[in-house]
C-alpha positions as CSV (number, residue, x, y, z in Angstrom):
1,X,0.0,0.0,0.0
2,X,2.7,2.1,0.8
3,X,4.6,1.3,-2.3
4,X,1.7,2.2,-4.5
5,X,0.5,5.6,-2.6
6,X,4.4,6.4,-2.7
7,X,4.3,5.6,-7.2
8,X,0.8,7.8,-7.0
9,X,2.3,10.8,-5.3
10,X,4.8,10.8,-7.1
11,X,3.4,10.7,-10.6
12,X,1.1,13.3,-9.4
13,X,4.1,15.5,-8.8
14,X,5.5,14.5,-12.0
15,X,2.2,16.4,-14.0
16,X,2.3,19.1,-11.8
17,X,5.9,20.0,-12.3
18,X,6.2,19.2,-15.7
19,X,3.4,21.5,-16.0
20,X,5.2,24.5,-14.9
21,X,8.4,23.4,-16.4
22,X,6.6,24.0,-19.6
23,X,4.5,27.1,-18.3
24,X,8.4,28.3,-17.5
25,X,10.1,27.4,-20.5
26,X,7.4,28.8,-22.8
27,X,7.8,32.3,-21.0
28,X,11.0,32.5,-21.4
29,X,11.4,31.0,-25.1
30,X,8.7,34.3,-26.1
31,X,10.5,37.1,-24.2
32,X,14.2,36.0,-26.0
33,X,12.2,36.6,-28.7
34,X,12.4,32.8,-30.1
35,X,10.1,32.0,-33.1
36,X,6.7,29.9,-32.0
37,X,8.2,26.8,-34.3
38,X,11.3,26.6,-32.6
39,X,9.9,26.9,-28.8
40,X,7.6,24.2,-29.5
41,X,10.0,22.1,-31.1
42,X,12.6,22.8,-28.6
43,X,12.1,24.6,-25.4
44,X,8.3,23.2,-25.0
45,X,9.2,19.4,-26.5
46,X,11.8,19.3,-23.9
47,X,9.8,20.7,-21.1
48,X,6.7,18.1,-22.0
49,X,9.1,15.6,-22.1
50,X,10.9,16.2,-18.2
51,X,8.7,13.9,-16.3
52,X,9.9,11.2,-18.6
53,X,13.2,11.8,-18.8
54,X,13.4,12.0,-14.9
55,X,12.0,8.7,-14.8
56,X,14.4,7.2,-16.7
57,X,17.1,9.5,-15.5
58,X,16.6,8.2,-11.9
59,X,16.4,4.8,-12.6
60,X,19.2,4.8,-14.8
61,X,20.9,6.2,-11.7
62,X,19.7,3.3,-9.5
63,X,21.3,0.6,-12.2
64,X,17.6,-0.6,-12.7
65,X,18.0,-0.4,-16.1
66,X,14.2,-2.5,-17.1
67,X,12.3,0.9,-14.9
68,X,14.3,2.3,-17.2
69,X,13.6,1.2,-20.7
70,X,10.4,-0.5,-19.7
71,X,9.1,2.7,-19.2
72,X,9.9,4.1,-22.3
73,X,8.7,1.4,-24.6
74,X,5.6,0.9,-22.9
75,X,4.6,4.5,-22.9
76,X,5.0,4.2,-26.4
77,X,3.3,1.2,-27.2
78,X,0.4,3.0,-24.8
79,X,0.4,6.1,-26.8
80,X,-0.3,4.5,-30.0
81,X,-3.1,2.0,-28.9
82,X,-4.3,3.2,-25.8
83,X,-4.4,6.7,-26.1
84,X,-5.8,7.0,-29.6
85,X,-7.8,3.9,-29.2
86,X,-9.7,5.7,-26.2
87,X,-9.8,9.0,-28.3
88,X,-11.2,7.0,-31.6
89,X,-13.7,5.7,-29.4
90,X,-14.9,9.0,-28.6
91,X,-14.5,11.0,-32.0
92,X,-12.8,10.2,-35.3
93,X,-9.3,11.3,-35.8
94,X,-8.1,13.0,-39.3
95,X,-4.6,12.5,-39.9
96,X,-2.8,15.6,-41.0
97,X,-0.1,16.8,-43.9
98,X,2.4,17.0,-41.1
99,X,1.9,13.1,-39.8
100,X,1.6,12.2,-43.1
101,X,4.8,13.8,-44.6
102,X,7.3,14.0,-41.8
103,X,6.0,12.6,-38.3
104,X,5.1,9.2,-38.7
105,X,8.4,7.8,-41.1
106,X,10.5,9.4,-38.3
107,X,8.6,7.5,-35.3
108,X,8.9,4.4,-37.7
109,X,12.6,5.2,-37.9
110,X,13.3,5.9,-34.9
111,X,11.4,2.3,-33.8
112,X,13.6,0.5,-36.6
113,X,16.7,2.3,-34.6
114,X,16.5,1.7,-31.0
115,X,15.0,-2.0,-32.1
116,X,18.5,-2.4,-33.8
117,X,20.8,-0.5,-31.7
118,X,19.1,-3.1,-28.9
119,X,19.7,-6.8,-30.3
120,X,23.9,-6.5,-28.7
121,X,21.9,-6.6,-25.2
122,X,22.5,-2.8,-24.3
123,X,22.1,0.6,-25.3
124,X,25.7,1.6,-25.1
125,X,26.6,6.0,-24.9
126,X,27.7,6.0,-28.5
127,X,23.9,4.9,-29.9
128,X,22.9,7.4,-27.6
129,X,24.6,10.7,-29.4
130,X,23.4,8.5,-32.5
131,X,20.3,8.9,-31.3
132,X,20.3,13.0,-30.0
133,X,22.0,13.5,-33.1
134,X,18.6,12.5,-35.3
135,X,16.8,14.8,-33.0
136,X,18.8,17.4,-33.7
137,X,18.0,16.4,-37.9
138,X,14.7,16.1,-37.4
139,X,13.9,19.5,-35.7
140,X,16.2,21.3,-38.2
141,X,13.8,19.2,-40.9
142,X,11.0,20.3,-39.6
143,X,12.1,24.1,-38.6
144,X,13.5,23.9,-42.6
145,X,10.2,22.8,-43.9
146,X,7.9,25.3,-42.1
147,X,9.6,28.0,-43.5
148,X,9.9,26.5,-46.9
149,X,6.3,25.9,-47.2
150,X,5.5,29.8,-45.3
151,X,7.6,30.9,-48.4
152,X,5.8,29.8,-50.7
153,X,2.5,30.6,-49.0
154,X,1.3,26.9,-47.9
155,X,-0.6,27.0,-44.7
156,X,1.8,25.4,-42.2
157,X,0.5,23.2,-39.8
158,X,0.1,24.2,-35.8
159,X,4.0,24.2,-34.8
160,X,2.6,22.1,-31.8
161,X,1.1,19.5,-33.3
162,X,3.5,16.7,-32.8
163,X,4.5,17.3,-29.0
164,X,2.4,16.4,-26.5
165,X,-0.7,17.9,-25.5
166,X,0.6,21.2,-23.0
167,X,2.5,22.3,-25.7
168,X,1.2,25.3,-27.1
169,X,3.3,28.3,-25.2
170,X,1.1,31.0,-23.5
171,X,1.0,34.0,-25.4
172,X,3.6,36.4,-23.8
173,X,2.8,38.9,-21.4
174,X,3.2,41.6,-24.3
175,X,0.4,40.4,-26.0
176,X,-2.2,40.7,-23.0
177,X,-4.9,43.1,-23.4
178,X,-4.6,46.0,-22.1
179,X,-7.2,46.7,-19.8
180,X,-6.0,44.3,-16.9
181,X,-9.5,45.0,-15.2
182,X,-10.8,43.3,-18.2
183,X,-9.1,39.9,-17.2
184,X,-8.9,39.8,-13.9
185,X,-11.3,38.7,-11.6
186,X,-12.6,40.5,-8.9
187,X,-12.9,39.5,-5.5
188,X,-16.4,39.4,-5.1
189,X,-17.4,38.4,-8.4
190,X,-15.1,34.7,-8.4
191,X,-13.4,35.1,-4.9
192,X,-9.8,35.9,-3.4
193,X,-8.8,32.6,-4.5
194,X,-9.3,33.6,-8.1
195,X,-7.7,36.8,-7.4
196,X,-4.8,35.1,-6.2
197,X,-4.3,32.9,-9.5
198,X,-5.1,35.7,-11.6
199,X,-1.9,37.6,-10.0
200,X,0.1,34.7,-10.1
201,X,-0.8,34.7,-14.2
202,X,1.0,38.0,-14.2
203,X,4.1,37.2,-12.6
204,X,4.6,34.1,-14.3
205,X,4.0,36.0,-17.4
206,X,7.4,38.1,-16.6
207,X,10.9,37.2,-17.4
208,X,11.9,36.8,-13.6
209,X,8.8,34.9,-12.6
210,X,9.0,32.4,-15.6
211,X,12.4,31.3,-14.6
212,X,11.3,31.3,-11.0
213,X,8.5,28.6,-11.9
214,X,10.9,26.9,-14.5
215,X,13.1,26.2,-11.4
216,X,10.7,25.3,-9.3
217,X,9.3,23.0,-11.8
218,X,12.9,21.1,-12.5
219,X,13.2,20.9,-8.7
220,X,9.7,19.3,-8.4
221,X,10.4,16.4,-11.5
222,X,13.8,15.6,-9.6
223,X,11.9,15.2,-6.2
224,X,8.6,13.4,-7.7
225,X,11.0,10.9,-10.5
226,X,12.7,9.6,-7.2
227,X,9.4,8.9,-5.3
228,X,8.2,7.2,-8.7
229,X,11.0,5.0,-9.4
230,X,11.4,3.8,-5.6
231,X,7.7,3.6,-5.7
232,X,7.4,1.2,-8.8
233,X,10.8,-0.5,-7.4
234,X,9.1,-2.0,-4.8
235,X,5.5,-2.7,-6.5
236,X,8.0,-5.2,-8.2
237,X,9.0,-6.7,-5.5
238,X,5.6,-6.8,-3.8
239,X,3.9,-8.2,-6.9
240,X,6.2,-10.8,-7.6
241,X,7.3,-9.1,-11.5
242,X,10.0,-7.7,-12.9
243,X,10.7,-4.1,-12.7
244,X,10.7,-4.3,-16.5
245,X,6.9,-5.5,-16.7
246,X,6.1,-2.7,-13.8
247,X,8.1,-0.5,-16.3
248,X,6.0,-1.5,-19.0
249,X,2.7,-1.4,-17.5
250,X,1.8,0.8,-14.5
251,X,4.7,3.4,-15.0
252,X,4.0,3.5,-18.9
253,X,0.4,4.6,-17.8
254,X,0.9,6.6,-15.5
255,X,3.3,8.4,-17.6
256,X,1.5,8.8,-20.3
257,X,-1.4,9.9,-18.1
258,X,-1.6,13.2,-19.0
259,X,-1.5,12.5,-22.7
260,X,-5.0,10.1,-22.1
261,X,-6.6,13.1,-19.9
262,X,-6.1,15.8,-22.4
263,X,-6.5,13.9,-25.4
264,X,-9.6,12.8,-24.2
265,X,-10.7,16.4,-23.2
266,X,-9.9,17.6,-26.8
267,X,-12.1,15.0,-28.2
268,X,-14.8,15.6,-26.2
269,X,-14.6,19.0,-27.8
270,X,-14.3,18.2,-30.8
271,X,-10.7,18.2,-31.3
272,X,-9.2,14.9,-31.4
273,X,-7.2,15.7,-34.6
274,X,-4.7,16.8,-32.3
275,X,-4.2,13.4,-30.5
276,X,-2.1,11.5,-33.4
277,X,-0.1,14.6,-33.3
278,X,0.4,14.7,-29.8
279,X,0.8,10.8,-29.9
280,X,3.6,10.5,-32.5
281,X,5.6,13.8,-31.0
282,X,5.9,12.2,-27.8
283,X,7.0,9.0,-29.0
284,X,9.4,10.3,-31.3
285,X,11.2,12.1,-28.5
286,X,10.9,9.9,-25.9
287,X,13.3,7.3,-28.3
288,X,15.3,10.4,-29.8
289,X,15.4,13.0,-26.8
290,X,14.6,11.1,-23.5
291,X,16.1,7.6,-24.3
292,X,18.9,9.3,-26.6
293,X,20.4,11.8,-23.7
294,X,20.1,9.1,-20.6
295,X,21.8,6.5,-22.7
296,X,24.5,9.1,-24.1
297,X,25.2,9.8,-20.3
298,X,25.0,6.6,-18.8
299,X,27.1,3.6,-18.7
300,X,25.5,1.1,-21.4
301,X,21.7,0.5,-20.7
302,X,21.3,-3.4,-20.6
303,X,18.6,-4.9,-22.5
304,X,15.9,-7.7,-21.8
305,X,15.8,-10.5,-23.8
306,X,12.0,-10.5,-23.5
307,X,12.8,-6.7,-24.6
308,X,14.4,-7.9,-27.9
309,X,12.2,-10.4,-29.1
310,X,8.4,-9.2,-27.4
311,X,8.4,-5.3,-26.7
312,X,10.7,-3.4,-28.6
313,X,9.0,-5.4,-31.8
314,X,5.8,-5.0,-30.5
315,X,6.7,-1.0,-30.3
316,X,7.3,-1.3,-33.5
317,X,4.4,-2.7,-34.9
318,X,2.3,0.0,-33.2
319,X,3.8,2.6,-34.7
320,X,3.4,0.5,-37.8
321,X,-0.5,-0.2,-37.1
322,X,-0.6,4.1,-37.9
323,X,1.1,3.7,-41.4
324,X,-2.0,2.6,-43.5
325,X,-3.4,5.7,-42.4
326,X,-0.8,8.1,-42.7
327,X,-0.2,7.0,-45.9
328,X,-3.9,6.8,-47.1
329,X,-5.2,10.1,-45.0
330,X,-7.8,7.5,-44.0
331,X,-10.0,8.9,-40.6
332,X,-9.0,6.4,-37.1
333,X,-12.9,5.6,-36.5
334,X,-14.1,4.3,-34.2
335,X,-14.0,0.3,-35.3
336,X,-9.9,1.2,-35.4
337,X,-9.9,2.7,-31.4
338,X,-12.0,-0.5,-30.3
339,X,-9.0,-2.2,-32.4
340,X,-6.4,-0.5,-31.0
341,X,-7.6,-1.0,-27.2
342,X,-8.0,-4.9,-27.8
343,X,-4.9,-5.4,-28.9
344,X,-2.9,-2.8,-25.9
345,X,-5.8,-4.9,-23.5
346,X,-4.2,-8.6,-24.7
347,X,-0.7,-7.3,-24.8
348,X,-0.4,-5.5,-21.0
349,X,-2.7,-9.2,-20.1
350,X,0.2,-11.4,-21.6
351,X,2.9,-9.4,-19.8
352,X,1.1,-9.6,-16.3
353,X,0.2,-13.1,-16.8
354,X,4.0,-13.6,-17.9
355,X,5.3,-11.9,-15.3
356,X,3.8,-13.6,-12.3
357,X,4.5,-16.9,-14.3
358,X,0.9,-17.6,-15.4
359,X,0.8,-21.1,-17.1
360,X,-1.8,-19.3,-18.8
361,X,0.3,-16.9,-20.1
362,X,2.0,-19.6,-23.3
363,X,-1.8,-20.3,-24.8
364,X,-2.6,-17.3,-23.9
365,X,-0.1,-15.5,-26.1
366,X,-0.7,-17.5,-28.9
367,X,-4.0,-17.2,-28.9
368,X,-3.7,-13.4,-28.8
369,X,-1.0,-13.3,-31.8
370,X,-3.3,-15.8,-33.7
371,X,-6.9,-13.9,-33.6
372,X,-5.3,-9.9,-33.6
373,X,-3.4,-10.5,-36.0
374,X,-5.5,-11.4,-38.6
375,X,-8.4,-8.8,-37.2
376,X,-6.1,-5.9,-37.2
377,X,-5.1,-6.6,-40.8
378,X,-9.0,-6.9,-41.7
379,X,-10.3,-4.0,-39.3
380,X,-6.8,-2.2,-41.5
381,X,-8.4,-3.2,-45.1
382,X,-11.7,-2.7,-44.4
383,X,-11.0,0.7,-43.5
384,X,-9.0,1.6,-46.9
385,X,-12.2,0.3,-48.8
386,X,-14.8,2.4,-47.0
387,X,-12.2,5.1,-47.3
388,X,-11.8,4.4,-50.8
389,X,-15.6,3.8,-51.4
390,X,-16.4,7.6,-50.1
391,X,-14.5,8.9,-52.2
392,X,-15.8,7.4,-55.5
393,X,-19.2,8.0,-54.1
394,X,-18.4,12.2,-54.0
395,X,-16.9,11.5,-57.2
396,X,-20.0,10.4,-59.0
397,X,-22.3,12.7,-56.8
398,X,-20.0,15.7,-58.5
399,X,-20.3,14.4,-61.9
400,X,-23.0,16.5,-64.1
């Protein structure tokens, strides 16, 4: 009990300081006068991305190496399937020029890469300044091809879209109207404690304050990541698992917790476009950014067997499972999220079963591999033909 209030608190610190982390960062990217593309890509991708990489930062610390990169995959895999399946569920998801074009082959790539770089049993430093090093390329790709297209007068896409869902900067405190009365709150219309936040707004808003919450925010991740990893240390040792499968299930959840909570919000408004974006950015730097700098400062990162042959391929594939419709521009309806959560529901159900040795877990396995399969590559051409179908239908309606 202890062990799990001690994960709980911690991840809930881990939201709450990477929030202001990125309040912070944003702040501070607008008043040094940084271009919107480049703090979301940069300042705002790295601040999204602390609780993560104090997570795996802590327990690469600790030499438990499976927290480590259990974490990591799974919070991937869960991204993909349980994060859009939930937000298919609710509304369907268009898939823009940007996932189409750029996101999605360098989330595939990056898969391909770590999958590779793992199969000597460790991620040694020098694939991890392989792996920075393709962040670097792909921001400078994507800062390249924003201005490219805002030259020739294409509408870009939201600079945010592929990070995760707090990334959009607040606007800087320049750009607030000018009649403060306007905005804030009086006491006896919304209360003092209204009042309070509203003043709080304003100091953040200033060069001095934003670095003031940045810091308090990188002091919080530090002090949460070490509750989380001692936390989900000794849920292993309760449970009778691995800290690999704990890795790969409740800290890959609770991770990616605050992708599933605003994802799900946006979709409930009528936004769930922005889920695949958020979905592939985070994955592409937790591999590239998070996994890429603990690695390159670590001794070499040891990997699973069951890592090799089960999750890293399985990571793969899920990243994989969004190619048909990047390529196609098909909609993820809501046939695909069902999909999507039956397959992250067998998987996380295999790896539990497996790691409390489960006799069920062998026929169990199989029997997963042996009906998903098949259904995900029918659920996969049925949607292309309905796709397809649509749009000979318009066709014919536009015909004289």
């Amino acid at each position: 009990m202890t062990a799990a209030l001690e994960l709980l608190g911690g991840l809930v610190g881990l939201i709450i300081a990477g929030t202001a982390i990125v309040r912070g960062a944003s702040v501070i990217g607008a008043k040094l006068g940084l271009p919107p593309l480049v703090i979301g890509l940069t300042i705002v991708a790295a601040g999204t991305s602390a609780p993560e990489l104090a997570v795996v930062w802590q327990a690469a610390e600790n030499g438990e190496s499976g927290l480590a990169l259990g974490s990591v995959v799974g919070s991937n895999i869960a991204n993909v399937l349980l994060v859009l399946g939930i937000v298919a569920v609710i509304s369907s998801i268009n898939v823009s020029r940007q996932a189409v074009m750029l996101d999605a082959p360098v989330m595939i790539g990056a898969s391909i890469l770590v999958l590779v770089l793992g199969q000597d049993g460790s991620i040694e430093q020098t694939d991890g300044f392989i792996l920075v090093t393709c962040l670097v390329v792909y921001i400078a790709t994507t800062i390249y091809v924003s201005r490219r297209n805002e030259r020739r007068g294409v509408t870009s896409t939201d600079p945010n879209a592929g990070q995760d869902s707090d990334d959009s900067p607040p606007a800087a405190a320049d750009d607030a109207p000018a009649d403060e009365s306007a905005t804030e709150p009086t006491e006896e219309a919304t209360g003092a404690l209204a009042v309070a936040a509203a003043r709080f707004n304003r100091v953040a808003d200033t060069f001095i304050g934003a670095l003031a919450v940045f810091a308090v925010g990188a002091v919080g991740v530090a002090i949460a990541a070490q509750y989380v990893v001692s936390g989900a240390g000794s849920l292993a040792i309760s449970w009778g698992m691995s800290e690999l499968v704990v890795g790969l299930t409740v800290l890959a959840i609770g991770t990616s917790a605050p992708e599933i909570a605003t994802s799900v919000i946006a979709a409930l408004r009528g936004n769930a476009d922005v889920a695949l974006g958020n979905a592939i950015g985070s994955n592409i730097f937790n591999l590239l950014f998070v996994l890429g700098l603990v690695s390159a400062t670590h001794s070499d990162l040891p990997v699973d067997n069951s890592l090799q042959t089960l999750n890293l391929p399985v990571m793969l594939a899920a990243a994989l499972l969004a190619l048909p419709y990047a390529i196609t521009r098909l909609q993820i309806e809501r046939i695909e999220g069902i999909m999507f959560l039956v397959i992250y529901g067998a998987y996380t159900a295999y790896l539990v079963l497996d790691g409390t040795g489960n006799d069920a877990a062998d026929w169990f396995g199989l029997i997963a591999l042996v009906v998903i399969t098949p259904l995900s590559l029918a659920v996969i051409a049925s949607a292309t033909i309905r796709q397809r179908w649509k749009r000979m239908t318009r066709g014919h309606e536009q015909l004289p």
